[in-house]
N, C-alpha and C positions, 0 to 999 in steps of 0.2 A: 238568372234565377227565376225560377217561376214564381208570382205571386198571388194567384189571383187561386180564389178556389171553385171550385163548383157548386159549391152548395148555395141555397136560400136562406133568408128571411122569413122568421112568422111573422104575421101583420095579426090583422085582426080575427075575431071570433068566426069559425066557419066548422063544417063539419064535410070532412073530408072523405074523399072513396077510401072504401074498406082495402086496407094491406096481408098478405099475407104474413107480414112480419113489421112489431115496430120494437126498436131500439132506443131505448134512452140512456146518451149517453156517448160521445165519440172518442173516449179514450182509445187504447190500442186492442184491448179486449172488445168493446161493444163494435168498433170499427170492422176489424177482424172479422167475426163472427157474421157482421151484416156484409159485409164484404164474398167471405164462401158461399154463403145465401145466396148472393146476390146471382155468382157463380152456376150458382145450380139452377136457377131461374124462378128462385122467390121474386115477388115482388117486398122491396122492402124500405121501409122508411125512418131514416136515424133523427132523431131529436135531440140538441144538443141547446142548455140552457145559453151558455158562454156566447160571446160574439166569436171567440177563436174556437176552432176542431181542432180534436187531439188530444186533450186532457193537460196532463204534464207533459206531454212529448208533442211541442207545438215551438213555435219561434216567434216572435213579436218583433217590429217596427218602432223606430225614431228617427224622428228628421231632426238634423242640430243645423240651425242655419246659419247659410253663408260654407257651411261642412259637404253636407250630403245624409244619405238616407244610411243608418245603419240597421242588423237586422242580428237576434241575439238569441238565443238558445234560451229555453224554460227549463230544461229538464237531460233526457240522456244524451250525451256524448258519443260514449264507447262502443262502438258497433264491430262484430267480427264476423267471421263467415257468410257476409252476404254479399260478396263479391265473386264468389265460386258458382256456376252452374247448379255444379251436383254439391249440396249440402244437408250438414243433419241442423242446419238452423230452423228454429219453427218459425220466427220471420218471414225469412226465405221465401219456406211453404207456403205461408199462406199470399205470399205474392205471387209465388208462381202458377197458384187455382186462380187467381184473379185474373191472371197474364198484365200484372200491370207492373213496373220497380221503378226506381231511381236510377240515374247513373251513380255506378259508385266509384269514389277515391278510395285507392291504400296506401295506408303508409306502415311505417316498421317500428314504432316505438313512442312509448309515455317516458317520462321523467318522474322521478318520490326524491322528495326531499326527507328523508330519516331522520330519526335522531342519532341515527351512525355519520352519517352525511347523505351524500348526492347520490342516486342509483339513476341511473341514464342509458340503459339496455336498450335494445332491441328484443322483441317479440319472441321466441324460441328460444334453443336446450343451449348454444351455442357460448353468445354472453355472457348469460345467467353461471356456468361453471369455467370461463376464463378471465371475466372483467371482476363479477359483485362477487361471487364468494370468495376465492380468495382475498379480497378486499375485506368483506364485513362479517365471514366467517368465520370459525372456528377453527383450530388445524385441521380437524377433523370435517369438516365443512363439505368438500366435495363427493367426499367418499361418500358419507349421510346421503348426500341427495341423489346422487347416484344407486345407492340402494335404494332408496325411497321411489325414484320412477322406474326401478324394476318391478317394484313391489304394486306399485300404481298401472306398470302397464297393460295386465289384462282387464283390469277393471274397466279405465281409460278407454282403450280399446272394443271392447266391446258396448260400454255407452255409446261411444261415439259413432259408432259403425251398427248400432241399433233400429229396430223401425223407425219410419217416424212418428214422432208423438201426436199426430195428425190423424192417426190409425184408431186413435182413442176416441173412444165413446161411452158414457157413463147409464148403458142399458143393458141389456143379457144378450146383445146382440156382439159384442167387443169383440170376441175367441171367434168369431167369423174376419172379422175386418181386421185386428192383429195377425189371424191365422194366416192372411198373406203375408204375410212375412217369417215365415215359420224358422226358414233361412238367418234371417239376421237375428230374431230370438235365442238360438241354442246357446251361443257364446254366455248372455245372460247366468245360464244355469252351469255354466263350467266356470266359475270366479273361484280363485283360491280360496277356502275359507268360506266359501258360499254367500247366498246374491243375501244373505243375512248384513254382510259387511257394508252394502250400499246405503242402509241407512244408519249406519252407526255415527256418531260424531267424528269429525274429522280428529279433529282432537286425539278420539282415542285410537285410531285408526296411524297417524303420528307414533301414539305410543307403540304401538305393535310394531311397527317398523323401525323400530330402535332410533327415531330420530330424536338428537337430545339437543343441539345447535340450538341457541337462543335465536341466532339470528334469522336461521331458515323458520321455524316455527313462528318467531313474527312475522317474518314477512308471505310467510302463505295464512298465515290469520287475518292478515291486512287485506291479500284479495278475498279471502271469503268472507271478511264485513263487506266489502265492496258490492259484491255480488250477494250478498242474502240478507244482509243487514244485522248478521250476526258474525262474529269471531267466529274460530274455529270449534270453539266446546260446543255449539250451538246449530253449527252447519252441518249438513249431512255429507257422507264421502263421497256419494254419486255425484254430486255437486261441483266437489272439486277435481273427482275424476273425472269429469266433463271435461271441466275448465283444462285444465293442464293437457288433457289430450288437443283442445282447441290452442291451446301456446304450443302444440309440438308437433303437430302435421306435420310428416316427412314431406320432404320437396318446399319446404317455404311455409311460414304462415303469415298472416298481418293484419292487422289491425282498419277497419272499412267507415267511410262515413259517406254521408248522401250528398251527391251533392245540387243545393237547396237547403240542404240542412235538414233536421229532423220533421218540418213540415214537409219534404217531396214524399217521406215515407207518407205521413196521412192523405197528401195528394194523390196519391197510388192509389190508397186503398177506397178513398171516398170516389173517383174516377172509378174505379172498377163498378162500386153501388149506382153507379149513374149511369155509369154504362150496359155493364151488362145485368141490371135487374130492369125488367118490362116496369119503367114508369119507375123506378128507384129515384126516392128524394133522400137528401144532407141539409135536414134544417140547423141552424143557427137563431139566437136568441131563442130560441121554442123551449121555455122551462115546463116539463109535465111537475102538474102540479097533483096528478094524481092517476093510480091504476085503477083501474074498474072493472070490478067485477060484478058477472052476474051468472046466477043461478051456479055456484060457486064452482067458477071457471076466472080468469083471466081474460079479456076481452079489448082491453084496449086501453088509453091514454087522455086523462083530460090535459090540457095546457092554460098557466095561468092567464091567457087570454080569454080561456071559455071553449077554445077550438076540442073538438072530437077524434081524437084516429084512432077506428076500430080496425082489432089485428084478427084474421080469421083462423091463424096457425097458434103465432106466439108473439107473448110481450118477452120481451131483452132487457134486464136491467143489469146496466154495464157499470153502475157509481157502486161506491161503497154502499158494503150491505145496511149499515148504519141507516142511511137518507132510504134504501130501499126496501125498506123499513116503514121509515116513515109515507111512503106514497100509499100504501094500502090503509085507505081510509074506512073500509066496512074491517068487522072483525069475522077474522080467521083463526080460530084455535088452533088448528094443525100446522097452521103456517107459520104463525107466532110462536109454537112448540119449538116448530122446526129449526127458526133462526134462535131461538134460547139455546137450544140442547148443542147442537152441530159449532157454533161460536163462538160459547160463553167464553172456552177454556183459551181462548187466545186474548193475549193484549195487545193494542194499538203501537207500535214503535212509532219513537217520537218525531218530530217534524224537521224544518229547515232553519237556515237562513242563507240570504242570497243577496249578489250584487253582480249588477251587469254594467260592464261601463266600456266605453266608447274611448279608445285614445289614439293619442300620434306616433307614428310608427317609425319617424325617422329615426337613423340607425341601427335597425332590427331587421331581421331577417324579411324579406317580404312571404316567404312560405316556409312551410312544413321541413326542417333539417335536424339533422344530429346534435346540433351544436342550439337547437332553439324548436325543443317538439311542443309541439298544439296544445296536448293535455303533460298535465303532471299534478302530482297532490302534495300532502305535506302534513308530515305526521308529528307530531310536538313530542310525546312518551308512548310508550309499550304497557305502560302499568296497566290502562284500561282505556280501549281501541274506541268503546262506547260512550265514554266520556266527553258530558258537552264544548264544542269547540276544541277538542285533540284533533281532528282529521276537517282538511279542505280540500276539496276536489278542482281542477281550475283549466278550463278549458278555451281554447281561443281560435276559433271556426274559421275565423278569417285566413289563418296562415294557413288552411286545407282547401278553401273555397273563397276567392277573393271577391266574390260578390258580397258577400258579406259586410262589407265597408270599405267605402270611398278610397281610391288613390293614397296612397303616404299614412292609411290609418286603420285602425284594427278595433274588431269587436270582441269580446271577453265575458266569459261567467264564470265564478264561483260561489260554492257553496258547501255546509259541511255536509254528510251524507246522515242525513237522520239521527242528528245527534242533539235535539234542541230543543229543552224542556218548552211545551205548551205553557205549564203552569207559571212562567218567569212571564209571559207574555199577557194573562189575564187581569182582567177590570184594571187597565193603566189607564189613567188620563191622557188627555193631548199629548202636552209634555211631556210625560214621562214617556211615552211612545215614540213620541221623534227623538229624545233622546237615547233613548236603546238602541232605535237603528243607527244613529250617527256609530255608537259604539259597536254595533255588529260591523255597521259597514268600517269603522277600522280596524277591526279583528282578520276582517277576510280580506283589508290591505296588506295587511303584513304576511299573509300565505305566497299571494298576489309580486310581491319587494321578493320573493325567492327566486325569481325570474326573471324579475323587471324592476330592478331597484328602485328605478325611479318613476316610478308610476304615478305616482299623486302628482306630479309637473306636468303630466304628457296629458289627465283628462279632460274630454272633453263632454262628457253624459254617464250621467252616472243613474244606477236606478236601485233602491233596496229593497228586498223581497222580506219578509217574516213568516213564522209561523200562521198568523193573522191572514196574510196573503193568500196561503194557502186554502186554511179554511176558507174563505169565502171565492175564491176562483176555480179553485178542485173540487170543490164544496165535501173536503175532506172532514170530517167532525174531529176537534182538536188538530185539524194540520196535519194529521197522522199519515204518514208515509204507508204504510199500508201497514197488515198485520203480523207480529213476531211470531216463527213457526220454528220453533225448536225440531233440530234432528229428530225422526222414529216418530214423528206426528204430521201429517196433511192438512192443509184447509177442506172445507167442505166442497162438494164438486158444484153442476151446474143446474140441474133440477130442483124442482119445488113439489112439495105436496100439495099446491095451486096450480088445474089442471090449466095449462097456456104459459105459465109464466115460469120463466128461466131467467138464469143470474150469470154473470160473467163478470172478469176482469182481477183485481189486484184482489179483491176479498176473495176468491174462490181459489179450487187449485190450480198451479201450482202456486201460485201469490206473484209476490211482487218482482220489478225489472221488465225488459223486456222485450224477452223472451216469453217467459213466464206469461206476459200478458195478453201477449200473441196465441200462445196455446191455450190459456182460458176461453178466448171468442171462437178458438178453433175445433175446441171438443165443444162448446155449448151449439154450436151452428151443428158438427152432424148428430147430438142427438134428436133435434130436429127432422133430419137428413132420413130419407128410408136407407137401408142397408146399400140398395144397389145403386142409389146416388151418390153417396158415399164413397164406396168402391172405384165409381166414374172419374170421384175427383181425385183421387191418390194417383192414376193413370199419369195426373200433369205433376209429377212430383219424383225427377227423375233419382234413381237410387246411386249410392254414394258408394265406397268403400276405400276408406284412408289407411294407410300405414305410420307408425306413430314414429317422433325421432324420442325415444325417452332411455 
């Protein structure tokens, strides 16, 4: 496994050659974005407060001695479509303008523990109506679903076999740089029922299609909290006509992870900034402590060191809007308007809790099989999917990539997915604070005991995450996983009414995950971008076209 990063150290107070671009911020959006830059032959320079790059999607280190070194997942797991040459993943894309990836692993299949029981499928159309529905549905169960991905397939289908979302640019320049694709757009405007339905609530989109199964409707509301952080009344149908075209590519689908884990992915992308940007830096500890403007423009970057980096194009602020926000220290009326009016109307979705532990792996599988797969979750009721501590996510990296952890032992995270009141966690004492995690971390044992019964015997490192955690390592305000976007409404895009200064990542569109975060740094870099540089780089983004099994 690769460990080591490319990036620097800020040291002391200095005042550095002017960039054509500075980024603050190395989640997957600001990375991204300084990444296609880089690409094009910006010179560009990322600022990253944290000693780790990455944001959430980073892995961390412990040594348990006398053990060995284990290495542990922060954040996402579930990777698809980037093991395919030709893909519509915006990931993908933006690694393949860079020319830089991971090697990737596939495999075929997550485990859910229900409150029906065990569902233990494979990937695609195949399982899903010979193993679990007859098992956990209705008598009417297969027929439903069967109507249902007829009903799904041209939608399906034409997202998936869509431009790429990489085509996008949020200037009057777009109907040029989409207009290549003029081809994969018509499908778009031929949808049953019209491209009206893409944003409808999945929910109702369900109801139209006469699906009434209790069980199928849970259980596709369960991936659409997974993937949007909303159930189904809340998620949009484009969404899940994505997804399900991505579970049902003819000829095989599966399920992809890096292997290095979700750090080879930022290793990718910070190598590409170093590489191919003329003089490109990946600072570490470098907190900006502030934007600077002048003669009301965007200009550049102080750091709580004292250090200077003036941008001569664009500042990049890749954190929540919330902190990017707070770094404009002169007042800006229009730009204060801007983040009031374009933001107000969304709320923060709630935070984490997490535990990563380290254990002994004797008599267990030593890899990834049917009988003992990597990821699985664990759903407690149906009443309400949003409810704190109903749903665990639980992932175990090691049985994909054995570098991971030492000979005979395995490394592990779970967590719930944004289900974890902030307010339970505020102004607690000592006490009371390690007390709660002791009680988080044995809430997410017993997700954990659905697969490994005896887990508590076998650890060997254990580590617990909080909403607390969050805030100050993400430097997310309240912990907040990013923000709630109800179907038929957008986040705001990547422009400012501050002339130099762009925003990217999980606060913008399309929000949170990540993909999602990929395509934020993707559209903020070409509007940057002149039209025909632009254009240049879509050249390295070979086109797709899948046939769906649904």
């Amino acid at each position: 496994m690769l460990r080591v990063y490319f990036a620097r150290q800020s040291h002391g107070p200095c005042f550095w050659q002017p960039k054509d671009v500075v980024v603050i911020g190395s989640g997957l959006g600001g990375l991204s974005c300084g990444a296609v830059l880089a690409s094009a032959g910006r010179e560009v320079t990322v600022c990253e407060s944290h000693y780790r790059l990455g944001g959430a999607c980073h892995t961390f280190s412990a040594k348990v001695p006398e053990i060995g070194e284990f290495h542990f997942e922060s954040g996402p797991s579930l990777y698809s479509g980037l093991s395919l040459e030709a893909s519509p993943s915006q990931l993908k894309h933006v690694l393949q303008i860079v020319g830089e990836e991971p090697e990737w692993i596939s495999y075929d299949r997550w485990n859910a523990f229900l409150p029906e029981g065990e569902v233990n499928v494979a990937v695609g159309y195949q399982e899903v109506v010979e193993k679990l529905l007859p098992k956990y549905g209705g008598p009417d169960a297969v027929g439903q679903w069967q109507r249902l991905m007829a009903e799904l397939k041209p939608m399906s289908s034409a997202l998936y076999n869509s431009p790429p979302f990489g085509a996008l640019r949020d200037d009057s320049f777009v109907p040029i740089t989409m207009g290549r694709y003029a081809r994969r757009l018509l499908p778009l405007f031929s949808i049953p029922g019209g491209a009206a339905r893409l944003s409808q609530p999945f929910e109702a989109f369900l109801d139209e299609a006469g699906v009434s199964d209790k069980f199928i409707r849970n259980y596709l509301s369960l991936f659409s909290f997974l993937l949007q952080g909303l159930p189904s009344y809340g998620s949009p149908t484009s969404m899940m006509a994505y997804m399900m075209a991505d579970l049902y590519r003819k000829g095989g689908t599966c399920l992809d992870y890096p292997k290095g884990g979700s750090e080879a992915i930022v290793q990718a992308l910070v190598s590409g900034i170093e590489t191919k940007s003329p003089s490109g830096r990946v600072w570490t500890k470098a907190h900006v402590e502030e934007i600077l403007v002048e003669s009301g423009r965007a200009v550049g970057v102080r750091l709580r060191n004292g250090s200077i980096l003036r941008a001569r194009e664009a500042v990049i602020c890749g954190t929540d809007v919330g902190v990017a926000k707070s770094l404009i220290k002169d007042k800006v009326p229009e730009l204060e308007a801007h983040f009031q009016d374009q933001w107000s109307s969304f709320e923060p979705l709630k935070s984490f809790i997490h535990i990563h532990v380290a254990f002994r792996g004797e008599g267990l599988p030593r890899q990834h099989c049917p009988e003992f797969p990597a990821q699985w979750g664990v759903v407690d009721h149906w009443e309400d999917l949003e409810a704190p501590r109903n749903c665990v996510l639980v992932s175990v990296p090691s049985l994909l990539d054995d570098g991971f952890a030492p000979e005979g032992y395995h490394s592990l995270h779970a967590y719930t997915p944004a289900t974890e009141p902030w307010e339970d966690w505020q102004e607690l004492s000592k006490d009371e604070y390690q007390r709660k995690k002791r009680e988080a971390g044995d809430f997410l044992y017993k997700a954990i005991q659905r697969q490994v019964p005896d887990i508590r015997s076998r650890v060997v490192f254990e580590k617990v995450g909080t909403p607390l955690t969050h805030a100050r390592f993400l430097r997310k305000p309240r912990g907040a996983y990013g923000w709630r976007v109800l179907a038929g409404s957008n986040l705001p895009g990547h422009t400012t009414p501050l002339p130099g200064l762009h925003v990217c990542g999980d606060s913008t569109y399309p929000g949170i995950g990540v993909p999602s975060a990929a395509m934020s740094g993707h559209i903020c870099a070409n509007n940057i971008l002149s039209v025909a540089e632009h254009w240049s780089l879509l050249d390295r983004i070979p086109e797709w076209q899948y046939e769906l099994d649904m």
